[in-house]
C-alpha positions in Angstrom: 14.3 -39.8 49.0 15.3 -43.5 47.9 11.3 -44.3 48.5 10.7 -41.5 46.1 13.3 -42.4 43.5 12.1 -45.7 43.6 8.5 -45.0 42.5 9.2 -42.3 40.2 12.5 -44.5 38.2 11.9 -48.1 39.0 8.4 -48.5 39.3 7.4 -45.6 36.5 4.6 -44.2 39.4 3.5 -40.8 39.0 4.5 -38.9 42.2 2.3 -35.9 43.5 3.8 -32.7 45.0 2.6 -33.2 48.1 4.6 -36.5 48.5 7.7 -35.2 46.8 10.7 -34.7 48.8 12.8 -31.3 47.4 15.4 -31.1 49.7 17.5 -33.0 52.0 17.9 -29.6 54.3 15.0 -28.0 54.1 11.9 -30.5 54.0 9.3 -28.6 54.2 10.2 -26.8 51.0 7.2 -26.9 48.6 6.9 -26.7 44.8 5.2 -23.9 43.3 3.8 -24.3 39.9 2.1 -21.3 38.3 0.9 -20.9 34.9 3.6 -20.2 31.9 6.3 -19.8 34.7 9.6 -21.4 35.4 8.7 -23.7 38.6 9.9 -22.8 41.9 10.8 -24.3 45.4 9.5 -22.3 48.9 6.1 -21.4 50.1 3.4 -18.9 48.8 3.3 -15.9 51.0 -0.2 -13.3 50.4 0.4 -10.1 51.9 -2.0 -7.0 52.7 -1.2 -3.4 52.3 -2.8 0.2 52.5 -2.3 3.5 51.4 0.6 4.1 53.8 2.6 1.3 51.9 3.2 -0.3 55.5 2.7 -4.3 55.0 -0.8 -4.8 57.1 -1.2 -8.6 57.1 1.2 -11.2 55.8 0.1 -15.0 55.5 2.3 -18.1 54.8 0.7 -21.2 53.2 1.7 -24.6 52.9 1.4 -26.0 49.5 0.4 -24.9 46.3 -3.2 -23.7 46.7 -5.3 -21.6 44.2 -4.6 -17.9 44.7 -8.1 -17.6 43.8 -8.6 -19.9 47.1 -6.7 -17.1 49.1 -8.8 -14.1 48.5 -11.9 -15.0 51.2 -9.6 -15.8 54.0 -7.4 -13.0 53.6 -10.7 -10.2 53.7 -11.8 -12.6 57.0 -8.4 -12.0 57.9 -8.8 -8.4 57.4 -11.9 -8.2 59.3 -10.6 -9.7 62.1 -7.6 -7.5 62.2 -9.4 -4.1 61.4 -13.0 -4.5 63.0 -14.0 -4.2 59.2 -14.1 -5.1 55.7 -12.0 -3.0 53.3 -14.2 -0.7 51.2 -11.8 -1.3 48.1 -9.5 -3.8 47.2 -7.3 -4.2 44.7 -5.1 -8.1 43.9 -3.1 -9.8 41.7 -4.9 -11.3 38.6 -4.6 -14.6 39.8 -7.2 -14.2 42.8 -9.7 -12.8 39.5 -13.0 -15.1 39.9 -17.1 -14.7 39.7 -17.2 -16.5 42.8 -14.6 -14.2 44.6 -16.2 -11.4 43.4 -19.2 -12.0 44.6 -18.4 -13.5 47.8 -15.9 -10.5 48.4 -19.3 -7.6 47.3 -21.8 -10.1 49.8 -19.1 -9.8 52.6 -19.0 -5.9 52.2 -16.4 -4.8 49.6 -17.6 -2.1 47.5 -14.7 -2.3 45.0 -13.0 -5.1 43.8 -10.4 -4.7 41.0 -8.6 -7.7 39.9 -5.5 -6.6 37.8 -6.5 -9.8 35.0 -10.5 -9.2 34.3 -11.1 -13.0 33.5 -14.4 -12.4 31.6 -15.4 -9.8 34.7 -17.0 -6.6 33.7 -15.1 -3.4 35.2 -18.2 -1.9 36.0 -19.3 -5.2 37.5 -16.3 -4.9 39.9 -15.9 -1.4 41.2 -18.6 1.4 40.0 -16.6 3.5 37.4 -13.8 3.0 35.4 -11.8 5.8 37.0 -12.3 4.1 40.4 -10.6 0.5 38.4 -7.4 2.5 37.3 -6.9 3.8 40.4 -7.0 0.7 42.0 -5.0 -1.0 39.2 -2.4 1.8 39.9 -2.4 1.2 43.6 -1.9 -2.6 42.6 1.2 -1.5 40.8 2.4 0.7 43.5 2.1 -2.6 46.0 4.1 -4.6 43.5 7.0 -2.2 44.1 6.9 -3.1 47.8 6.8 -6.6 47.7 9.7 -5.7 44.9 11.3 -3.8 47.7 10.8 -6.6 49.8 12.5 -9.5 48.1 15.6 -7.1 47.1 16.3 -4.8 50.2 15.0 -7.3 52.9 15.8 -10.5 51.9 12.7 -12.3 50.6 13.8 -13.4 47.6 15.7 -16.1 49.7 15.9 -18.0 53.5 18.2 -18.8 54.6 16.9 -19.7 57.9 15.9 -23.5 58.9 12.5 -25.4 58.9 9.2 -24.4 58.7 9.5 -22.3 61.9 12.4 -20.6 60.6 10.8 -19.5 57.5 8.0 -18.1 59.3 10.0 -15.9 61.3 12.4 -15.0 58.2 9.4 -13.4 56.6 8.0 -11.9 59.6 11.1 -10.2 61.0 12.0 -9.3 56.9 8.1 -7.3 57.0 8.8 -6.0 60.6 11.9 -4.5 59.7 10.4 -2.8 55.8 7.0 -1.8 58.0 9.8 0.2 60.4 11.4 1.8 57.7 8.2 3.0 55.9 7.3 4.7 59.3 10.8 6.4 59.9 9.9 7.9 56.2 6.7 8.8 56.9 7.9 10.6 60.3 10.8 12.5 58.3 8.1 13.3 55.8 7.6 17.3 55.8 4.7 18.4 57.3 2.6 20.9 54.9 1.5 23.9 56.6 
């Protein structure tokens, strides 16, 4: 901290994120910066989701990379997982590029819908433009369980230590919402 203070007050220097120092208790702590946004202190987390709402993949990165840089790894992630690509897949506007979309179509992905279009052509992304609201309303549906997430199971803060810590804090927060989506879907009635 005193190095820091010292370049940044004394010497006028221009320190990077990466070299910044956020918290005395928690150094691992990163800043996140995104566009138009009040900035914040943690760690980008990317999670995966299907039709059954249950929380299918959950990644933690260090930094503040490019969501558009998190798209690729998380359908290799997928792939690993599920033997497969997804056929459709539906993110956040920032993971919206020309390069994602067609990496994402090369690797297998018949429909991409990126909630932002970003110059994109709908039709260049999935093949109709009923199949792009539905995936923009699945989007929306997902945003409700990460919403779910950070109010009923803690996300929004942790209060665990270190980097380790955090892990597990997000891991135990999805293990316990993925238990309760699957006590719902067994009290669900079964149609006859």
């Amino acid at each position: 901290m005193i190095n820091q203070t010292e370049r940044r007050v004394i010497k006028k220097e221009s320190v990077s994120a990466t070299d910044k120092v956020t918290s005395f208790f928690q150094p691992h702590t990163d800043i996140i910066v995104k566009k138009n946004r009040e900035t914040t202190f943690g760690h980008k987390v990317v999670f995966a989701s299907g039709g059954s709402n249950l929380i299918t993949d959950c990644f933690m990165e260090r930094g503040n990379p490019a969501d558009t840089a998190q798209l690729i790894p998380m359908l290799k992630r997928h792939e690993v997982i599920f033997g497969q690509m997804p056929r459709q897949v539906a993110t956040d506007g920032g993971y919206a590029s020309k390069d994602n979309l067609a990496q994402a179509k090369e690797a297998g992905v018949k429909d991409v819908s990126f909630s932002k279009k970003r110059g994109l052509a709908v039709l260049d992304m999935v093949k109709s433009n009923w199949v792009y609201k539905q995936l923009k309303n699945f989007r929306a549906g997902i945003e409700a369980n990460i919403s779910h997430l950070k109010r009923c199971f803690g996300l929004r803060r942790c209060n665990w230590s270190g980097w380790e810590g955090f892990q597990q804090y997000v891991l135990s927060s999805v293990v316990s919402y993925n238990l309760l989506v699957l006590a719902r879907l067994k009290l669900k009635p079964v149609s006859a």
